[in-house]
N, C-alpha and C positions, 0 to 999 in steps of 0.2 A: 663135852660136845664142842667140834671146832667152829668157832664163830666166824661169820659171814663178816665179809670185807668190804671196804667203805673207803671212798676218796673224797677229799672236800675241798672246794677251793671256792675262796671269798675275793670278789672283787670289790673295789670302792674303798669308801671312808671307814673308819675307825667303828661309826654308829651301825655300820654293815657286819662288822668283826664281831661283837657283841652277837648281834642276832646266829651270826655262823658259830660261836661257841657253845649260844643257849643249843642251835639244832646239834652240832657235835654230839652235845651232854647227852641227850635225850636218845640219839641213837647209840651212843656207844653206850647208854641204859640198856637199851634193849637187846644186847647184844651183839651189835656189831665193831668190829677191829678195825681200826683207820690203819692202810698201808700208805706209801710214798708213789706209788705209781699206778695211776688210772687205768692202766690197764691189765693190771693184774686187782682192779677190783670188782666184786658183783655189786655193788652201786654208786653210784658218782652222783654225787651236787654240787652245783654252781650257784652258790649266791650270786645273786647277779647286778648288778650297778646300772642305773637307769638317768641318773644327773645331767650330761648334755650326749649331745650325737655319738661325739668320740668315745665314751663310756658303752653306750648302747651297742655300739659296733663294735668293740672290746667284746663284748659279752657274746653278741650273736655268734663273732667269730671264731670264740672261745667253747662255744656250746657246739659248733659243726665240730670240733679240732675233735674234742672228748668224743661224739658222735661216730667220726670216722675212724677210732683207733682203739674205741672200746671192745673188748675182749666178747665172744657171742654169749648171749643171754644177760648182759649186764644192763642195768637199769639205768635210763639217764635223769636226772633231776633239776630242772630249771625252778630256781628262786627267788623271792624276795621283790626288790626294786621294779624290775622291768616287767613283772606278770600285774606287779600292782599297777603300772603306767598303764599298762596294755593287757586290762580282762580276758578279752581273746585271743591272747596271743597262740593260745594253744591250737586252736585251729591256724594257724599259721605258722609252729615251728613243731610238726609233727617229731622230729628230733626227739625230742625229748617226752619220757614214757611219763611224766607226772609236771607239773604245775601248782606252786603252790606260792603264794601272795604272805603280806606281812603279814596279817591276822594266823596266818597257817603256820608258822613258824614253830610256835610251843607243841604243836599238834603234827610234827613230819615223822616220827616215828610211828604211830596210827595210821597216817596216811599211806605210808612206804607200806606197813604191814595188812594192810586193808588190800593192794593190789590195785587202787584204784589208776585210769588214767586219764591225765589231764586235766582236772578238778575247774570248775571256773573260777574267778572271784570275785565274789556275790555281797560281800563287805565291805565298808571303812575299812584302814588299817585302825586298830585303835591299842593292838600290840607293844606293852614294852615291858620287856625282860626286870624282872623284881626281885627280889633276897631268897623267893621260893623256888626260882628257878637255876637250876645249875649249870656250869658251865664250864666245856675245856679249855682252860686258857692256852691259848694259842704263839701270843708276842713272847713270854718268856715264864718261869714259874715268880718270876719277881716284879713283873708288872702287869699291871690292868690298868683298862679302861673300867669306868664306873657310867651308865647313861643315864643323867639323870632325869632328863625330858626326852619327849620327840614329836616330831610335828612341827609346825612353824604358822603363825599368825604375822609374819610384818608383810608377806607378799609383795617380795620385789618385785618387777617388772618384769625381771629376766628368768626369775628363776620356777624350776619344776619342781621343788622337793615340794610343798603343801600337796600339788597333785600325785604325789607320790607317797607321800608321809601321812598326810594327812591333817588339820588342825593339832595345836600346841597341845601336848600333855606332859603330866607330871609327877613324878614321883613323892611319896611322904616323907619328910627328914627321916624319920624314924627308919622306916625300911632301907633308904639311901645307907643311913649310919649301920644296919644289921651286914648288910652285903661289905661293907668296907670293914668292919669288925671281922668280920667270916676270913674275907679274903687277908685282910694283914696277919691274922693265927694261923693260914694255910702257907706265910712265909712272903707274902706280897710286900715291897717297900718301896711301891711306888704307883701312887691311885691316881690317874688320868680323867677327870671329871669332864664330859662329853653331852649334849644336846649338839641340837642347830642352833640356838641363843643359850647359853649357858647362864646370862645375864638375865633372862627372862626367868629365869625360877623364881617359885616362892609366890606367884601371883595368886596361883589356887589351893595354897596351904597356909595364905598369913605368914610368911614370911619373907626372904630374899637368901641371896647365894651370897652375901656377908656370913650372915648365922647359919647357913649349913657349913661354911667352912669353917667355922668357930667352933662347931660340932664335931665336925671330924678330928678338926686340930687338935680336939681333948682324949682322940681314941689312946691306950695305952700303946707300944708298941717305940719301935724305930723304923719310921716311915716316911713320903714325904708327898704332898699332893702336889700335882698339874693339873691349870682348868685350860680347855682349850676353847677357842670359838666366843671370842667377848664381845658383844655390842658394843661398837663405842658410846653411842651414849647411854648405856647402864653402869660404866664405869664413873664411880664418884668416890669420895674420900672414905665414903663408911665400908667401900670394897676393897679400896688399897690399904683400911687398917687390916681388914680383914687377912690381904695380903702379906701382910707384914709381920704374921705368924712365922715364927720358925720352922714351921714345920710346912708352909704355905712357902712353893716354888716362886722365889717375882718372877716367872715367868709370863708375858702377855701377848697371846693370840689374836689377833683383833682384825675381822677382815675389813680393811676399808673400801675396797673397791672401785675408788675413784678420789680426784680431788677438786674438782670443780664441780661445784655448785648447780648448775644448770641440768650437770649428769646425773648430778646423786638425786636429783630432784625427779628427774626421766627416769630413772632406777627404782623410785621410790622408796628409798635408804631414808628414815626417819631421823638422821643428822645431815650437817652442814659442814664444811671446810674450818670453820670458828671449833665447833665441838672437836673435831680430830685435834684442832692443835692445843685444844685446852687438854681434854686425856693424855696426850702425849707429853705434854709440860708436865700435868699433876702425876705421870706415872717418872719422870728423869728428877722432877725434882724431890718426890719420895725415893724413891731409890738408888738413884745416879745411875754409875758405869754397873750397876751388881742388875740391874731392868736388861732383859729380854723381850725384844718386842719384836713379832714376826708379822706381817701379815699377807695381804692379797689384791692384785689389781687384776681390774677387765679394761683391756686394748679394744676399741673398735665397737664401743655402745654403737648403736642407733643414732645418727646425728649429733655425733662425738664433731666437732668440730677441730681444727687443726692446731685452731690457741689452745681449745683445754684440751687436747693431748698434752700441749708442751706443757700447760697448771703441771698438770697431773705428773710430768717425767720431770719437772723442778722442783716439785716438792719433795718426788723420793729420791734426788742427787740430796737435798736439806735433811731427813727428816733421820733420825732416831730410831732405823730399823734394821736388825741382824739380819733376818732369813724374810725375803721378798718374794712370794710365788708371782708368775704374770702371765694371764689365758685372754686368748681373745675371744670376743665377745661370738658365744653358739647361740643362734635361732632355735626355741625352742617353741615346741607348736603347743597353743593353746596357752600361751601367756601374754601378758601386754603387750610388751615388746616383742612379741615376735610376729606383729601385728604390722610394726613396722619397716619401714625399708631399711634393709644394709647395707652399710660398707661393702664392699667389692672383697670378692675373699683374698687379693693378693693384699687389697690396703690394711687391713687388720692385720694380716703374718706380716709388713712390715714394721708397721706400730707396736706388734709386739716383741718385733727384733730389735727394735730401739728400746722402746720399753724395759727389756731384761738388758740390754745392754750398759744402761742406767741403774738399774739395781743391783748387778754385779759388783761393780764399782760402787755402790755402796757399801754393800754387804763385804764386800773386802777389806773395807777402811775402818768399819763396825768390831766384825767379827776377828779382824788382827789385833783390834785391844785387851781379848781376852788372852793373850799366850804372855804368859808369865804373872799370871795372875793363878787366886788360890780358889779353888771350888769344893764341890763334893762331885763324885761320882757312884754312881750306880754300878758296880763291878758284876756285870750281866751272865757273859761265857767265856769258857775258856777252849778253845780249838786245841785238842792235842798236834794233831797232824802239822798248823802249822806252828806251834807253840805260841801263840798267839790272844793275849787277852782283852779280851774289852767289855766296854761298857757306857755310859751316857753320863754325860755332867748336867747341870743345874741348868745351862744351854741348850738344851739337846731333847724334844719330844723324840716319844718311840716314833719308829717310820720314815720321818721325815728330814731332822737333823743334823743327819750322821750317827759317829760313835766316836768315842775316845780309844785308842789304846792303851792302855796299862802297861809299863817297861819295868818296870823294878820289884815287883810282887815279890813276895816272901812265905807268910804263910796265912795269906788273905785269900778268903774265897769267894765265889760266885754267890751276890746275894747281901754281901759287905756295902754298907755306904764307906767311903771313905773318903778322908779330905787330899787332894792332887794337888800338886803344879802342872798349871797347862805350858807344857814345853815346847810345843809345835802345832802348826795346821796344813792342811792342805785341802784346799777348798774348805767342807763343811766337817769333814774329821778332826781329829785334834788328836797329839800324842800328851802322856803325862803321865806325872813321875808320884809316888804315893810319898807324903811327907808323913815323917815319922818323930 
């Protein structure tokens, strides 16, 4: 029987990919074929990303594009994020022939085959992907994401994901540990542990994200875990031992978001400027130059004032950070802050032009101590066409960090950890050489 065809595309975060693999699994169960080109498919979905405006409008404008270029009789599927923001969206993006929220996720193959259109959502999200659910992995056959919460309880000021996600929830070590067992036997070797607080686990099962990585760290196998997304203040010592597993990346994600005090206060970020530089101490003087520490600022709060911009752009010319992302500050309706008056929108894009201006130059002076230094990498693909290998060091989350390439290869293949010299950069790439 020839099977019906299928197009997917996931916008947003990592915790977005996840959900688009669970729906993947579940239709290509049902018999559907994922092709490369939407328009030679009978259905298309867009997971869709709902986090600030610029996301939102990503999506819409992504959901007309598939819309106008869809092949006749082809189905169009709006998901996830922005149906959950927005219940009725449906009656407002007639576009799209089905509608389905996070709660509907495990359930789109029913839905799609039901012929239903536009569905509301009548739900909580209270959805998250478990060891019984499958999934196509998507990033590579050699890494995943692992989610192990979702939801969010600190309710910054600024942000949507609570109205989007929903309250914090959490996975059981147990099941945590079945999916990462499953995935390392299917050739995985390299588990990306993923929430919105990652630091927050463990509150509704008696323990903490020390002892699941102590758990995992014992799986048999040759693998190596990434956590992403760390609270700074849930980073303490009984987590950097935790880190200091062999098989535990030092790698440290940690969104700060600001550095003055007065902001993180108006943010309602439950640290202080003392706590950042104490995490940051306790993670350089646990591990020195081998610490990876990425994180994230907002340009252009709410009554951001002009000295703590400058706090804020002196501390990351000082501070101990490889990879700096820097977004100015989006109005998001129906949260604290968005209650309040802002900045002018040229003053934020300039603040954030200084902003990355300053981080650049950071991350330049950071990230050039690593070339000539010894790592592991993850030997990911190999491009025939351009002969061409690569893969990700100890440095390097998937998506975001770049890639290494690989020059000397022999008879190493896709899937190999292996130990490099990093021999070059340029920007966030890195070349290097396999020592033998």
């Amino acid at each position: 029987m020839k099977k019906r065809t299928l197009y997917f595309e996931s916008l947003g975060c990592p915790k977005n990919r996840v959900d688009t693999e669970v729906m993947l699994a579940a239709l290509m169960g049902d018999g559907w074929r994922v092709v490369d080109d939407p328009t030679a498919a009978e259905l298309i979905v867009l997971n869709s990303c709902a986090f600030i405006e610029e996301a939102r409008q990503e999506t819409v404008d992504r959901l007309f594009d598939l819309h106008a270029h869809r092949r006749k009789g082809a189905r169009l599927v709006l998901a996830g994020c922005l149906p959950q923001l927005y219940p009725d969206i449906a009656a407002k993006i007639p576009e799209a022939d089905l509608v389905i929220g996070i709660e509907d996720i495990p359930h789109i193959a029913a839905l799609v085959g039901d012929g239903d259109t536009a569905p509301q959502i009548t739900t909580g999200p209270q959805f998250i992907a478990t060891a019984q659910h499958d999934r196509a992995l998507t990033l590579s056959p050699y890494t995943s994401y692992i989610k192990i919460a979702d939801g969010c309880d600190n309710r910054c000021s600024y942000c949507a994901i609570p109205l989007i996600r929903g309250s914090y929830r959490e996975r059981p070590p147990r099941d945590i540990r079945d999916e990462a067992a499953r995935l390392i036997d299917t050739g995985v070797r390299e588990l990306t542990l993923i929430a919105q607080d990652t630091t927050a686990y463990g509150r509704d099962n008696d323990t903490t994200l020390a002892k699941l990585l102590v758990k995992l760290a014992k799986l048999p196998g040759e693998f190596r875990i990434r956590v992403m997304y760390l609270y700074p203040s849930g980073i303490d010592a009984t987590l950097l031992d935790a880190f200091d597993h062999k098989k535990v990346l030092p790698y440290f994600e940690i969104p700060l978001q600001h550095a003055s005090d007065p902001v993180l206060k108006a943010m309602h970020r439950r640290y202080r400027r003392k706590d950042i530089d104490r995490a940051l101490e306790s993670i350089i003087r646990r591990f020195g130059d081998r610490a990876i520490i990425r994180t994230t600022f907002i340009a252009g709060f709410p009554g951001e004032t002009t000295a703590q911009f400058e706090e804020m752009r002196s501390f990351i010319a000082g501070a101990p950070l490889d990879y700096i992302g820097v977004f100015g500050y989006s109005k998001e309706e129906n949260t604290p802050a968005g209650k309040l008056r802002s900045h002018r929108r040229d003053t934020i894009a300039r603040r954030v032009a200084l902003l990355q201006e300053t981080a650049q130059a950071t991350m330049e002076e950071r990230l050039s101590r690593l070339v000539g230094t010894t790592t592991t990498v993850l030997y990911e693909e190999f491009d025939a066409g351009c002969a061409l290998a690569t893969g990700r060091g100890v440095h390097q989350a998937p998506e975001i960090d770049g890639i290494t390439i690989l020059t000397n290869l022999e008879k190493e293949r896709p899937g190999d950890l292996l130990t490099v010299r990093l021999t070059g950069r340029d920007g966030i790439d890195f070349t290097a050489e396999v020592v033998r």
